[in-house]
N, C-alpha and C positions, 0 to 999 in steps of 0.2 A: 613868073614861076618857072624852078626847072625843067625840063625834061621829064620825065618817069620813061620809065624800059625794064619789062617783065623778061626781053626775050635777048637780054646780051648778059651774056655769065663771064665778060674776060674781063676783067679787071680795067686792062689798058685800053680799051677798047670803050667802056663806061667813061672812063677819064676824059681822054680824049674826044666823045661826042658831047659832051658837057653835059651830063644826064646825071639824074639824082642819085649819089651814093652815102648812105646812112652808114655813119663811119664805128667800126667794125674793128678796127685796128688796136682798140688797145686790147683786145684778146688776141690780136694777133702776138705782138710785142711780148705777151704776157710767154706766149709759145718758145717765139724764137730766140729771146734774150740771153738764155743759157746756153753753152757752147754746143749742146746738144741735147736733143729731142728726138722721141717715138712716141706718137699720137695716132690715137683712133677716135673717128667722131661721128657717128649715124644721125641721121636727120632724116625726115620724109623726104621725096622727090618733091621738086620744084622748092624748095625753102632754100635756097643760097649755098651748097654747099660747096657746088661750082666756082661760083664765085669765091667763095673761101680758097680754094684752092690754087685761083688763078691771083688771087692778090698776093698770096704767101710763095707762087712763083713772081712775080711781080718784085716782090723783096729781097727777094736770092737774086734774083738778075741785079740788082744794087739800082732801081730805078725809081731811085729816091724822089726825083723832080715830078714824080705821078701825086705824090700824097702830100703835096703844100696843102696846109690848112689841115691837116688828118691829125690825130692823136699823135699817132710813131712819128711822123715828121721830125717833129723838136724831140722825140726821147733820148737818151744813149744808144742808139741801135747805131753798129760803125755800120752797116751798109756795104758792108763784102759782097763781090760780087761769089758764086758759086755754080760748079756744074750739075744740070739740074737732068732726073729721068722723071718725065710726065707721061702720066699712062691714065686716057680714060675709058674705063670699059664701058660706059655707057654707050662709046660707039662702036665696040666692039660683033664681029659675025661667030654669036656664040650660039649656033644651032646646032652646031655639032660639035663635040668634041676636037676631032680633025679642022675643022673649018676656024676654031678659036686659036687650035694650037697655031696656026699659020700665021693666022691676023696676030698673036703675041710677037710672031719672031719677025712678021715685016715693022711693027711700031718698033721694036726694038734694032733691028739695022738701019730704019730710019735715023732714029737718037743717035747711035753710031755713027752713020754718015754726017749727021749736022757737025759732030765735033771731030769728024778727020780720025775716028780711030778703029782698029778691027776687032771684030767679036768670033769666034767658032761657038763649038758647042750644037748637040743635036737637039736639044728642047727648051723650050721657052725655059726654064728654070737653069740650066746652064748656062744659057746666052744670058738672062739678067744677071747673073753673078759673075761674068765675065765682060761684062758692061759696066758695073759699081766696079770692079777691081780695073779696066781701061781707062776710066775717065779720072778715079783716083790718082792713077800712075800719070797720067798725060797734067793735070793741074797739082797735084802734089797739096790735097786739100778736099775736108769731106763733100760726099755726094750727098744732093738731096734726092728726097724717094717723095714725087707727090700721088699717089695711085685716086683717082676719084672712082665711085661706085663700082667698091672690089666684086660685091655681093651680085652684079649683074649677072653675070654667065650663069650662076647657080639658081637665082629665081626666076629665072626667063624658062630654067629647063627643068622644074620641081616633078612635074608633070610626066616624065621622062627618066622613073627610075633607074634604067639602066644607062640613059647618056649621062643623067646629072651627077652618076659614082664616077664616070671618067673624069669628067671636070672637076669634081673636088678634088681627086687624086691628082691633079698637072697642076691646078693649082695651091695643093698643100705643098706638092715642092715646089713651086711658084714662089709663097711669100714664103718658106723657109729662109730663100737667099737672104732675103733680110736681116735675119738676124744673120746668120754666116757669116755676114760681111759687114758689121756692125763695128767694127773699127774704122774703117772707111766710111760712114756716112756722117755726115755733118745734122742731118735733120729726118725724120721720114712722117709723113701723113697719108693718113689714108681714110675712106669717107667711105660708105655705104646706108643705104639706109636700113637693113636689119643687125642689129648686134654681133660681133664677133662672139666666137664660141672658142673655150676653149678646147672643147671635145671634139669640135669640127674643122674644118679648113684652118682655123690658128692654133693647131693641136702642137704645132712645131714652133708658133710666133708667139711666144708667152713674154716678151719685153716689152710691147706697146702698154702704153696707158693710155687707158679709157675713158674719154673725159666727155662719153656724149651724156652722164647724168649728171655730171658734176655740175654743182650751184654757180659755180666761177664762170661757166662756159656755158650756161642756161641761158643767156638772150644774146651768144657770140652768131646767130641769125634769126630772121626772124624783128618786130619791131615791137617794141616796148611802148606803152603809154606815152611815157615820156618821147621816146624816138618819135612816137606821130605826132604829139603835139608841135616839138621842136621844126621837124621840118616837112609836115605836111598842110599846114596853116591856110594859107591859101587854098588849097585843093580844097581841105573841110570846111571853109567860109562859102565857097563856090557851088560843094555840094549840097551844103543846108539851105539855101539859095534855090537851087534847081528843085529841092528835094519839100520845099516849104516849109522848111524848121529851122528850129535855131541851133546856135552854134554847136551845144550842150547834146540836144537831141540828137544832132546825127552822129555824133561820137559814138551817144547809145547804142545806137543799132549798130554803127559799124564794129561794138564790139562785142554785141550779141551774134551778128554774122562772122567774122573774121577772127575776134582775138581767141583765147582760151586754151592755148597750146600752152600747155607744160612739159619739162621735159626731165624738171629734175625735182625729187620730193621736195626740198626743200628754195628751189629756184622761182623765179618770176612768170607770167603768163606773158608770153608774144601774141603781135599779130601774125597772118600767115602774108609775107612777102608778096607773091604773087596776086592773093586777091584782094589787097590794099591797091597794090598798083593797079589792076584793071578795072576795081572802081571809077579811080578816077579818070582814069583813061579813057572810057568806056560809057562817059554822059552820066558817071554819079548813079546808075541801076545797080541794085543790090539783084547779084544773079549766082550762077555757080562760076567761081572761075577758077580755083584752083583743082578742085575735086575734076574738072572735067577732063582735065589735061593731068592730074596723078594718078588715074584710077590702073595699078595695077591688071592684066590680065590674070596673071598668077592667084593675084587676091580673090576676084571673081571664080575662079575655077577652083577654089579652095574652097569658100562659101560654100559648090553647090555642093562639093566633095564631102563638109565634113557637116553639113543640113545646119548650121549654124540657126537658134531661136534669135525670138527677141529678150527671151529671159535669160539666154547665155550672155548677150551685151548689157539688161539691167542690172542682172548680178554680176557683174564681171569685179575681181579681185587682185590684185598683185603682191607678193609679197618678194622679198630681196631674194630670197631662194630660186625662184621663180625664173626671175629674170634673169640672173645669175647662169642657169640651166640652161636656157633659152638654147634650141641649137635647129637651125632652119631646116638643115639635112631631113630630120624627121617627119616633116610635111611632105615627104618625096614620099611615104611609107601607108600602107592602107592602113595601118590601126593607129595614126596618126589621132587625136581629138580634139571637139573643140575647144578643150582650153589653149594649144597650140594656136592656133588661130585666135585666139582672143589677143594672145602675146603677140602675133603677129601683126593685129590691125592697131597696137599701140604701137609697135615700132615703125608702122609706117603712117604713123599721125591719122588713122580714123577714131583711136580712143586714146584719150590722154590722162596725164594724171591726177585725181581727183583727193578729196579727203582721206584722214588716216583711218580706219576699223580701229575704233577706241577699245572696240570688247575681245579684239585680238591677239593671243600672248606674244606674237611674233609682230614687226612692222608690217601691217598690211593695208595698202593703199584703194579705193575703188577708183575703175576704171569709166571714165564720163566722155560723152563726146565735146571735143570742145568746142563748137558754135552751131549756130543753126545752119547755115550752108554744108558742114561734114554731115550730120543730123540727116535733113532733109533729104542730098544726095545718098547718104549708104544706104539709108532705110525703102529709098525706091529703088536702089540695086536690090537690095536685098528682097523687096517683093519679088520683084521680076525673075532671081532665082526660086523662088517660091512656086511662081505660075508656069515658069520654062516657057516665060513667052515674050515679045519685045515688050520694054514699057508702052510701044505709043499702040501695042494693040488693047494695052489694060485702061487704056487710059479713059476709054467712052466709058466704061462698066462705074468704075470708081467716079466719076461725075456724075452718073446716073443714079449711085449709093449717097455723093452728099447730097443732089437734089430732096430726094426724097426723105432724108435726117430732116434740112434746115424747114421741111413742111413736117414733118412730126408722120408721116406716112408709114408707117413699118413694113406694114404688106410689100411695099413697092421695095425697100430696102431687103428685105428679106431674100425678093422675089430676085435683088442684082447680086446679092450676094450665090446662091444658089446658082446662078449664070456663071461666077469667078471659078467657086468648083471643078464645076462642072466640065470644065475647060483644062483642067490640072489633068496632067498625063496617071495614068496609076502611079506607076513607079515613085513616082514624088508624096504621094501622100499619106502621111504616118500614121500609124493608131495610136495617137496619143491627145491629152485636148488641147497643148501645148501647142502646137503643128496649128489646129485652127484659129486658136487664137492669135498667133502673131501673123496669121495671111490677116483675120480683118484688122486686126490691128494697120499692121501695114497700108490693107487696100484704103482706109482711115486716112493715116498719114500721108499717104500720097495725094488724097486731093485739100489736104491743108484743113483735115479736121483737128480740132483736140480732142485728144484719147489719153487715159491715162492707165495702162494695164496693170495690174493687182494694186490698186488701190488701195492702200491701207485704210482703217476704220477703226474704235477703239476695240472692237472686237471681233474682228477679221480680213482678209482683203476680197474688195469688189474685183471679180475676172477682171472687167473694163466698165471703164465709164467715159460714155460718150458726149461733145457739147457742140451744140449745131445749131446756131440761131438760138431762139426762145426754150431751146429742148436740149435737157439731159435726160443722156440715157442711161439708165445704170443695170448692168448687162452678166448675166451669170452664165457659165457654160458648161456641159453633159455631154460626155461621152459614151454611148451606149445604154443610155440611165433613161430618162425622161425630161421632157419640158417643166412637167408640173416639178418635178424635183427643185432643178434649176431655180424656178419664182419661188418655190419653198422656202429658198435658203436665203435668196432675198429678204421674205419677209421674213424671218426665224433669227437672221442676223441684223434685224432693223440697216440694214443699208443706206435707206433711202435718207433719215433723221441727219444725216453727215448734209445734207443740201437743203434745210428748212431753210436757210438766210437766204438762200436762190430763188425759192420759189416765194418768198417772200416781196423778191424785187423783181418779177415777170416771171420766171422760168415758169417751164413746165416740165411735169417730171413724170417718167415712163418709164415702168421697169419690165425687159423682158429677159424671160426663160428660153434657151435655146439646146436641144439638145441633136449633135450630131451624131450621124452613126456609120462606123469604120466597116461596112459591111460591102464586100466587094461587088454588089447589085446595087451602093445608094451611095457609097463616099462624099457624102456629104449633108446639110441641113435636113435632119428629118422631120421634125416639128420645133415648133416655137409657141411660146405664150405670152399676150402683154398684158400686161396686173398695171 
């Protein structure tokens, strides 16, 4: 079996260790064939974009003898060599405005220096446009523009409304140059994982095309069905093996855990790169491994900023408008909302895209998570901003809540839940019954219970319903009302009749009334009732 390598993004560098590369190239091909190209293309972190990047410089350098066996290989691609500027701001020191501008202009006298020629000019957006018209003039032949994660500087500093207006403004005339000097460039790419805007940093760069939704460029990273079967075979005989199932079975899971990334309405579902690879890497354990290593901090401190529900991720919605709009800048802004963030955690692969809204007069899409690893992980980030406390301090409480579920105990359940409150700072918790419902929800999911919040019915939805061992619980919620209310509506909306086939084959079934009260002496459980 090959190699696998989650942790090398250089193209020439993959080749040459003889490690497994899922060939990618005829989208490349598909890019660079025409004498000229301007490309934009967002992807989450850690999903190959790198790597895109570094093989499309790989191709410019005419270093044809890397890709025997590759699609482009045998295509008509002549294989020009050309002068290339590669800028990744992922490694960029963008904490301060001054601090970036600096780091722009040393990568850029670097480039300069590599090709023997000289740049003036007092600010990074001078110096690159005085860089594309140098190296033009010195090879007599376009430049390429590779920029990997433009959008760095700006989501590192969201947080920082007034450093992050400096940085937009060096870099709107940053990528202006681009277009400026778009007679001299032979190719240009650029990669981010939030979407370009027109209104924002590309208010001045309106010639790229945008090809990160396009169906063409939907599985250009990322692995396909097809890609794992093809050349992951051995690994998924190895791990059903390890794993005591058949061949069949562990494809299952692996694409209940991993696959489910879409990216384009009407595009194909991938796996997620990264935690394909470290399955197998990694003794075949189904664990978190991409999530662990992409979780934004930005993302997190936007969560706690804009109190994100769990009903704002179940109903979450997209329509073309929407995204269209999309402009990051405004996350930098207090009256920012959560639908922003909801935009936000699909374009950086925590929601992806789901079914069409048949009953919508406009295209509108729903937003789902795509596997149970994204699932799992956000929903205990998203407790944890909940509680404003570590996960691993939540973690006794919420095992001590499924103890007491998978025994049918409520008292005891009750009794941890009222502990989890209790523990919540004021400031964090809202008058509304939303707010308590998605903490148990959460506190739920986090130790691997199933929960199903608003539960449909043919005649309304159940708050939550709970399954824990032998025991569903089907669960109403009051704010400021009463317990007796809560079991009321229970029984008053026959709730329970949706689960006769359950209790049929063992279950038991327990319905309680719970009402809380937003009273700044009690914030939280004030009675409960089980019918």
């Amino acid at each position: 079996m090959k190699k696998i390598s989650t942790s090398i993004s250089t193209f020439r560098n993959l080749i040459n260790s003889d490690c497994m590369y899922v060939d990618k190239t005829r989208h490349i091909y598909e890019m660079v064939k025409e004498p000229f190209g301007l490309f934009f293309f967002s992807r989450p972190r850690r999903f190959g974009k790198s790597l895109t990047v570094s093989t499309l410089e790989s191709v410019f350098l005419g270093e044809r003898e890397l890709f025997q066996g590759l699609y482009i290989y045998d295509s008509d691609y002549k294989w020009e060599k050309y002068p290339i500027i590669h800028i990744d701001f992922g490694r960029s020191d963008s904490t301060t405005a001054a601090n970036l501008e600096e780091w722009i202009k040393l990568e850029l006298k670097s480039i300069a220096s590599d090709h023997e020629v000289q740049i003036e000019g007092s600010s990074p957006a001078l110096q690159f446009g005085e860089l594309i018209k140098a190296l033009y003039k010195k090879y007599g032949k376009g430049v390429v523009v590779l920029i990997d994660e433009y959008d760095r500087p700006i989501t590192n500093n969201l947080e920082d409304g007034k450093g992050v207006k400096l940085i937009r403004r060096m870099m709107e005339a940053f990528y202006q140059m681009i277009k400026g000097y778009e007679s001299m460039e032979r190719f240009v790419f650029l990669t981010g994982v939030t979407r370009l805007s027109q209104v924002s940093v590309f208010s001045k760069l309106n010639n790229l095309v945008d090809i990160s939704r396009s169906s063409k460029y939907s599985d250009a990273v990322g692995y396909t069905q097809d890609e794992l079967d093809e050349y992951f075979t051995d690994y998924i005989k190895a791990g059903a093996e390890k794993n005591g199932c058949t061949y069949d079975e562990l494809k299952e899971r692996l694409a209940s855990w991993y696959d489910g990334f879409k990216f384009a309405f009407d595009g194909i579902k991938v796996y997620n790169p990264v935690s394909v690879g470290r399955f197998f890497m990694e003794n075949f354990e189904f664990r978190n491994y991409w999530y662990a290593t992409a979780t934004p901090v930005m993302l997190v401190e936007q969560a706690k900023k804009q109190r994100i529900t769990v009903e704002n991720i179940e109903n979450a919605v997209m329509t073309d408008i929407a995204y269209n709009s999309f402009d990051i800048m405004k996350l930098s802004e207090d009256k920012a909302d959560s639908h922003l963030l909801i935009q936000l955690l699909l374009q950086a692969g925590y929601l992806t895209i789901g079914d069409m809204v048949a009953e919508k007069p406009a295209p509108t899409y729903r937003l789902v998570y795509p596997n149970k690893e994204v699932q799992l992980s956000f929903e205990t980030d998203l407790a944890s901003v909940y509680m404003d406390k570590p996960i691993a301090d939540i973690n006794n409480i919420v095992n001590d809540i499924q103890s007491a579920a998978i025994e049918g105990d409520v008292d005891s359940m009750i009794t941890s839940l009222k502990g989890l409150f209790a523990g919540i700072p004021y400031d964090i918790h809202l008058k509304y019954e939303k707010y308590y419902q998605s903490l148990i929800y959460l506190a739920c999911r986090m130790s691997g219970m199933e929960i199903i919040s608003e539960n449909r019915t043919n005649i309304g939805r159940i708050d939550a319903t709970l399954t824990a061992g032998k025991y569903i619980y089907v669960i109403e919620y009051k704010i400021d009302k009463s317990a007796k209310e809560a079991l009321e509506q229970i029984e008053d909306k026959k709730y329970t009749e949706k689960y006769v086939d359950k209790l049929k084959n063992g279950f038991n079934l327990i319905k309680v009334g719970i009402n809380f009260s937003s009273s700044k002496d009690v914030r939280n459980i004030e009675e409960y009732i089980v019918g």
